[in-house]
C-alpha positions as CSV (number, residue, x, y, z in Angstrom):
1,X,0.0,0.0,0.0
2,X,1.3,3.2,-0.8
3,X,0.6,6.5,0.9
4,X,0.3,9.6,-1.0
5,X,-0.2,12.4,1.4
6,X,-2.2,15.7,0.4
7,X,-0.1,18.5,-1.4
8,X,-0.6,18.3,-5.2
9,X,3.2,18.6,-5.9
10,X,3.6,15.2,-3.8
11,X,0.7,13.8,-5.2
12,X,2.1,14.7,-8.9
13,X,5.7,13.5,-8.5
14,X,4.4,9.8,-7.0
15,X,1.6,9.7,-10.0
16,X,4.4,10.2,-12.5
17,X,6.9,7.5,-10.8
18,X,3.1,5.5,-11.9
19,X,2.7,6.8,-14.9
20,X,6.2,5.4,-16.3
21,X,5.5,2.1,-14.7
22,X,1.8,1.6,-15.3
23,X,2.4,0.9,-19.4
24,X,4.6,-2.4,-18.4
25,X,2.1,-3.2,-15.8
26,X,-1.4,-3.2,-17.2
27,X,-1.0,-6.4,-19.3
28,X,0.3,-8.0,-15.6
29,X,-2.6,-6.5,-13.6
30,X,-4.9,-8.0,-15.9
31,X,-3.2,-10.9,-16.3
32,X,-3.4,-11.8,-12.0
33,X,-6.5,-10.0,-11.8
34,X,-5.4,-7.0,-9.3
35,X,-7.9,-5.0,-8.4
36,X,-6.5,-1.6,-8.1
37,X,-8.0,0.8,-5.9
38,X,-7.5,4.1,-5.3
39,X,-9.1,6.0,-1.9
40,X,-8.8,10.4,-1.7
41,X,-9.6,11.2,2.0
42,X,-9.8,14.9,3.1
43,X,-7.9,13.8,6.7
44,X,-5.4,11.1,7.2
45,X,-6.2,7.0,7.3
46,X,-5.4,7.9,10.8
47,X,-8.1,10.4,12.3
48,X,-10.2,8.1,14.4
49,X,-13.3,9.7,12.4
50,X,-14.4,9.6,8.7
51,X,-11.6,8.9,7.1
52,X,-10.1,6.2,8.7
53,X,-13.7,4.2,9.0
54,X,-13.0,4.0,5.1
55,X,-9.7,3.5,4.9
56,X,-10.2,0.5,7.3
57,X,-12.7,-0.5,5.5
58,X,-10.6,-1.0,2.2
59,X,-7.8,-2.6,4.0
60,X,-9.9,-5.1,5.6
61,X,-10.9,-6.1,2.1
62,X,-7.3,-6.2,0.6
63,X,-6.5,-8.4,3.9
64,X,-9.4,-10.9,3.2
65,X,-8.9,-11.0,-0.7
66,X,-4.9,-11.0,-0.4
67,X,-3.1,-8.4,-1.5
68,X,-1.9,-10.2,-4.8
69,X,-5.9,-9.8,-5.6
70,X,-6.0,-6.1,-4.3
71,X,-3.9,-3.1,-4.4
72,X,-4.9,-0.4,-2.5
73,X,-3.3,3.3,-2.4
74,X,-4.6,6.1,-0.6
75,X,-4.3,10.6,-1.0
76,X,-4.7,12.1,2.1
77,X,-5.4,15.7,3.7
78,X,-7.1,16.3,0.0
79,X,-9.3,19.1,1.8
80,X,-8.9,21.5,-1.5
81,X,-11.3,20.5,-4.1
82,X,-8.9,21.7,-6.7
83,X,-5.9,19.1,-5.4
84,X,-8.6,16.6,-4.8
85,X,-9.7,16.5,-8.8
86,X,-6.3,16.6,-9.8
87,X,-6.1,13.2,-8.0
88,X,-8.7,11.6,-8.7
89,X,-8.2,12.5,-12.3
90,X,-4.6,11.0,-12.2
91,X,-5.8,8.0,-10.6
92,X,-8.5,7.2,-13.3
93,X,-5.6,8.1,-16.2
94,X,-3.3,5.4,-14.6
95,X,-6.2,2.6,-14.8
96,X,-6.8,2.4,-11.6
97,X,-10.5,0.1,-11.1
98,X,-12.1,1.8,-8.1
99,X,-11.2,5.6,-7.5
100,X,-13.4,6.3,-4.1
101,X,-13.8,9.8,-3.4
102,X,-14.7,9.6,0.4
103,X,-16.9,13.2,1.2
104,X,-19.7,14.7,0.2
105,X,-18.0,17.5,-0.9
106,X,-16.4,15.4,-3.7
107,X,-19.4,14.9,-6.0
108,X,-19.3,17.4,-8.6
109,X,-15.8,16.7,-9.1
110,X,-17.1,12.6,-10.1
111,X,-19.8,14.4,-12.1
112,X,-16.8,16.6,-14.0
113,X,-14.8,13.6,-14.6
114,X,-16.5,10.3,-14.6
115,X,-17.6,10.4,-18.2
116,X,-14.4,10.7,-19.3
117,X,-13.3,7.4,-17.6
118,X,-16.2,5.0,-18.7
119,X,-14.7,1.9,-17.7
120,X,-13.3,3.1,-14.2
121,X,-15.7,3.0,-11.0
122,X,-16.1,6.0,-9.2
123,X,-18.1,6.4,-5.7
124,X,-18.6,8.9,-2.8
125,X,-20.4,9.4,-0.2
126,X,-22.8,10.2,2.2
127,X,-24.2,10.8,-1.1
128,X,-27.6,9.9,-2.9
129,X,-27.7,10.4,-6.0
130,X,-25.8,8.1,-8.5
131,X,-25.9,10.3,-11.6
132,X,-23.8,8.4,-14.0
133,X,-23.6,4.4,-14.9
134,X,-19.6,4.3,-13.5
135,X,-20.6,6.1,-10.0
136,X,-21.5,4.5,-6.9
137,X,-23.3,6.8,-4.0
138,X,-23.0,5.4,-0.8
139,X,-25.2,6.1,2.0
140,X,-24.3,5.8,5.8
141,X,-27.3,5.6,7.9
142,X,-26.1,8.5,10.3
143,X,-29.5,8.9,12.0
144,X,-30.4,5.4,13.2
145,X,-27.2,5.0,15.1
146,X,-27.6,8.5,16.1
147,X,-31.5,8.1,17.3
148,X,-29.5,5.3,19.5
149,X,-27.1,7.2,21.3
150,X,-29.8,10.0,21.8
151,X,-31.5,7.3,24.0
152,X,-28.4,6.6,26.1
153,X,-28.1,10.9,26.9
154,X,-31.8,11.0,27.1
155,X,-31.5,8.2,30.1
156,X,-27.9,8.9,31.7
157,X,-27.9,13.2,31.6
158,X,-28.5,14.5,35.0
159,X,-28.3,18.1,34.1
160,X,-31.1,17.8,31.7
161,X,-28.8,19.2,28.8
162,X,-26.8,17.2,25.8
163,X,-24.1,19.8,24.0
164,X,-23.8,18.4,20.3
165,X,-20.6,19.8,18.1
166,X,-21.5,19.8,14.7
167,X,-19.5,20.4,11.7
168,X,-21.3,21.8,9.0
169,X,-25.0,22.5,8.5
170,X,-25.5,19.9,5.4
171,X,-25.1,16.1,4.8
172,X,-24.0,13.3,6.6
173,X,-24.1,15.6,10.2
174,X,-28.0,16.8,9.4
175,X,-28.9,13.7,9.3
176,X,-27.0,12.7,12.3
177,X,-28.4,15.3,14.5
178,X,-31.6,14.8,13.8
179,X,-31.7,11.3,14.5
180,X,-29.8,12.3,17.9
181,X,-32.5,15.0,18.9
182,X,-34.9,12.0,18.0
183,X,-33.5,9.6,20.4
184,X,-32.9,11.8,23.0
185,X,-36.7,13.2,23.0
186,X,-38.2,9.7,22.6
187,X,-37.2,9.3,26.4
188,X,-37.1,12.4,27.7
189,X,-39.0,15.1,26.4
190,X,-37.5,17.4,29.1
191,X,-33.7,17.2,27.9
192,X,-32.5,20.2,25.8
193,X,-30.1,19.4,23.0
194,X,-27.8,22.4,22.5
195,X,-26.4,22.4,19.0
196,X,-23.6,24.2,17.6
197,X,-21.6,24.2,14.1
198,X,-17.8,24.7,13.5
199,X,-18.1,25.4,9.9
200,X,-15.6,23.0,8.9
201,X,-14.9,19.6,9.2
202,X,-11.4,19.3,10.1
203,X,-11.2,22.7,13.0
204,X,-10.3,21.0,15.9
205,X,-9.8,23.8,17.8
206,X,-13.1,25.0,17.3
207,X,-14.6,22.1,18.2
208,X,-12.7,21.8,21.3
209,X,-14.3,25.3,22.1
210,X,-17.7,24.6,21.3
211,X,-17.5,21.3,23.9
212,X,-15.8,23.9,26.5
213,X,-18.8,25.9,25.9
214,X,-21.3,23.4,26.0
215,X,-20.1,21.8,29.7
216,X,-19.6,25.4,30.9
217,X,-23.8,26.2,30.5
218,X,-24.2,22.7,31.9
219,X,-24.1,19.8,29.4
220,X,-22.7,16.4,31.1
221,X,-23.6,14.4,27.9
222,X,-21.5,15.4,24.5
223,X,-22.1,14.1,20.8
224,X,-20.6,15.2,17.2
225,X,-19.4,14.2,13.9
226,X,-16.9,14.3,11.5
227,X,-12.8,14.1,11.8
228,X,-12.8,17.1,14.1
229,X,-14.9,15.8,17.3
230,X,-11.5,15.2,18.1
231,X,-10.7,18.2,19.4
232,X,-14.1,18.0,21.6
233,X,-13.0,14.6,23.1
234,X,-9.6,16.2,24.2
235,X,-11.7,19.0,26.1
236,X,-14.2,16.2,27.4
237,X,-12.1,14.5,28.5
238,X,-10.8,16.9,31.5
239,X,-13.8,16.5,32.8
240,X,-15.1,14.1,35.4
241,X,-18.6,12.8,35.0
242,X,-18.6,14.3,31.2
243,X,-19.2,11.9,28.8
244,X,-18.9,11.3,24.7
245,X,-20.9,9.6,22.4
246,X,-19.3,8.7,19.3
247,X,-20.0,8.3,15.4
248,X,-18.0,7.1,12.8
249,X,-16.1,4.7,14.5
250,X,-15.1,3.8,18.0
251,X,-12.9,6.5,19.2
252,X,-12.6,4.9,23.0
253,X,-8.8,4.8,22.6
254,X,-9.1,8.9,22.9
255,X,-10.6,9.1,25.9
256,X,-10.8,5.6,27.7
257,X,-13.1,7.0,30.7
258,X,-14.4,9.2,29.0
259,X,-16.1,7.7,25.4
260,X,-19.0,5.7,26.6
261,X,-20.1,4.4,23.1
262,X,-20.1,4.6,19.5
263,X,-22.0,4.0,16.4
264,X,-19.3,2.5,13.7
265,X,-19.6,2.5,9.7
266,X,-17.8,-1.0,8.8
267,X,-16.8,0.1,5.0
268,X,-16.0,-3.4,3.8
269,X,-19.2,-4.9,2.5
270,X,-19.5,-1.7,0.5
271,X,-16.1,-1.8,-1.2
272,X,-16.8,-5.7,-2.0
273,X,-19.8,-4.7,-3.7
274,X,-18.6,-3.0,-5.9
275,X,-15.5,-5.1,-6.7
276,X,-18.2,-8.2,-6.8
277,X,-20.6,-5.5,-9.1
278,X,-17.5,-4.8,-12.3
279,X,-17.3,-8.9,-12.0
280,X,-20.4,-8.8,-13.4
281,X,-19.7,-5.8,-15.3
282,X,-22.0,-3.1,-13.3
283,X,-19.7,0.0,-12.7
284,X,-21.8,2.3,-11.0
285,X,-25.3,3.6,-11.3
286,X,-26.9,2.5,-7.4
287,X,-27.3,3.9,-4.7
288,X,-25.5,1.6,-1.9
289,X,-26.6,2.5,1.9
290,X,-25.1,1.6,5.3
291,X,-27.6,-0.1,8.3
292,X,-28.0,-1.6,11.0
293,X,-30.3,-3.6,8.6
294,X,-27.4,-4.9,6.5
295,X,-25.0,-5.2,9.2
296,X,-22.9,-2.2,8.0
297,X,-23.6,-0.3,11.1
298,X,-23.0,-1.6,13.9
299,X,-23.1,0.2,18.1
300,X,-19.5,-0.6,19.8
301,X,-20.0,0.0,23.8
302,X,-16.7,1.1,25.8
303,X,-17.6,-2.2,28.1
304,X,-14.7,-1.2,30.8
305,X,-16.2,2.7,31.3
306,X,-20.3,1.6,30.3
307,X,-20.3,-1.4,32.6
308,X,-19.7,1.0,35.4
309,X,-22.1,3.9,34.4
310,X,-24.4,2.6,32.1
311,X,-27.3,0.7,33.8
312,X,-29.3,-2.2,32.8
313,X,-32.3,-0.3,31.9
314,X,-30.6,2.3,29.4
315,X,-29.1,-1.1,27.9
316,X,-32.3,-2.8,27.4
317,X,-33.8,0.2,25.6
318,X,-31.0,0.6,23.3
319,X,-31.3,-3.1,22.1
320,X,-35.1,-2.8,21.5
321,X,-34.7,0.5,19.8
322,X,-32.0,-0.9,17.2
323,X,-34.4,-3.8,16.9
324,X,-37.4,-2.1,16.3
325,X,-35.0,-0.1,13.7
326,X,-34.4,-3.1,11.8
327,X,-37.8,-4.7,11.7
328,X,-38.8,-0.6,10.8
329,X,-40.8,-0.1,13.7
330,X,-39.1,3.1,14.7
331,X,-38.9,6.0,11.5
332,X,-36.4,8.4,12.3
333,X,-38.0,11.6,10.1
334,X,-35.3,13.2,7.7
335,X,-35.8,17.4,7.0
């Protein structure tokens, strides 16, 4: 695996060491059957958020196929959409299968340059709309695991209030908030979520303020997505009795007395679809979502810190919730 970190003159002089190599290479690729996949991440593979839930995602693939079956390079801290294109461009030129553009922010450049690369699969997400017949969406249920977690701060807040750190008003985070809000009202209606937005999905710093903020008026129950939360579990963290719920992926390790639980995106099945998909020739065109339904979500619980402070009761409720999820009992309502 090779890793190409962010900075377009990086990026360039690796692609070219590629693009001398990948003439003597194609016939052999095709020949063994590589799979080649390429992976452009705003962050690093190593964020304990967004970024690295794909990037693990991808590897566990390459580890289970072999990685004589699948090669795997990866672009990080591709925040500017102008380097970001450039890569993804460069990746498709070199013939690389699967170029996975992982943000939302990252769809108009797949609708730029997907036609020109017919027989390459494209995909991005949290994204719904598959425009093109080489371009995957896909679709992480934010809100169910979210609706989840707003249970556990509905049950165990003592102040009454639940700070949320959000990044930006759009995608992936709506979606997570309001299934958050959902939880937390459907057991107790007198709870006040306090939300705030950073503006960006990578400020740290401001996240770690807004979480300062949000435990100095009172909150003893903290939530937020994307690659900065971060910053707020740092600030947590210094607090006794504070406590974090996580998305994305379980981000314990931060903040072991600190990170109760965590709703994790498992990647895999969704990059195996679409390697199974161009074995049968389908490059794109779908729509592919992430649930607790398909096993693609999946709640992780901090068992050393939650078998101390999270009761039986709060437990139970959680279990029948995600249950009643699956059989679509519960409908978590989307604005």
């Amino acid at each position: 695996m090779k890793r190409i970190f962010g900075g377009i003159m990086v990026l360039s002089l690796s692609l070219m060491v590629g693009t001398a190599l990948f003439a003597s290479g194609q016939a052999e690729a095709t020949e063994d059957e590589t799979v080649r996949i390429a992976v452009v991440i705003p962050s690093t593979i190593d964020d304990m958020a967004w970024s690295q839930a794909m990037y693990e995602g991808v590897l566990s693939v390459q580890r289970r196929l072999g990685e004589d079956k699948v090669q795997v390079d990866v672009s990080e801290r591709l925040w500017n959409a102008v380097d970001a294109g450039s890569a993804i461009r460069q990746y498709a030129s070199q013939g690389y299968d699967i170029v996975i553009a992982h943000g939302a922010q990252y769809q108009s450049l797949l609708d730029d340059i997907a036609p020109a690369f017919p027989e390459v699969t494209f995909a991005y997400g949290t994204g719904f709309r598959a425009d093109h017949e080489n371009v995957y969406a896909y679709d992480p249920h934010a809100q169910e695991g979210a609706y989840l977690l707003g249970i556990v701060a509905g049950m165990k807040t003592r102040s009454g209030i639940v700070g949320l750190v959000g990044p930006v008003e759009s995608g992936d985070a709506i979606k997570y908030n309001q299934g958050f809000v959902q939880g937390v009202e459907s057991v107790n209606s007198d709870a006040e979520v306090r939300v705030a937005y950073t503006g960006s999905f990578g400020d740290l710093v401001a996240a770690g303020e807004i979480a300062e903020t949000h435990i100095t008026a009172g909150a003893d129950i903290l939530t937020g997505s994307a690659q900065q939360t971060v910053g707020a579990i740092r600030v947590v963290d210094e607090y006794d009795g504070v406590y974090w719920l996580s998305t994305d992926m379980d981000q314990s390790s931060l903040a072991p007395q600190s990170v109760l639980v965590a709703q994790a995106y498992d990647f895999e099945a969704v990059v195996q679809q679409m390697i199974d998909n161009r074995e049968r020739g389908v490059l794109g065109g779908s729509h592919l979502p992430l649930s607790f339904a398909n096993g693609s979500l999946s709640l992780v619980w901090n068992d050393a810190l939650a078998s101390e402070v999270i009761s039986p009761e709060i437990r139970e409720n959680v279990e029948t919730a995600m249950q009643m999820i699956i059989d679509g009992e519960i409908e978590i309502e989307l604005q």
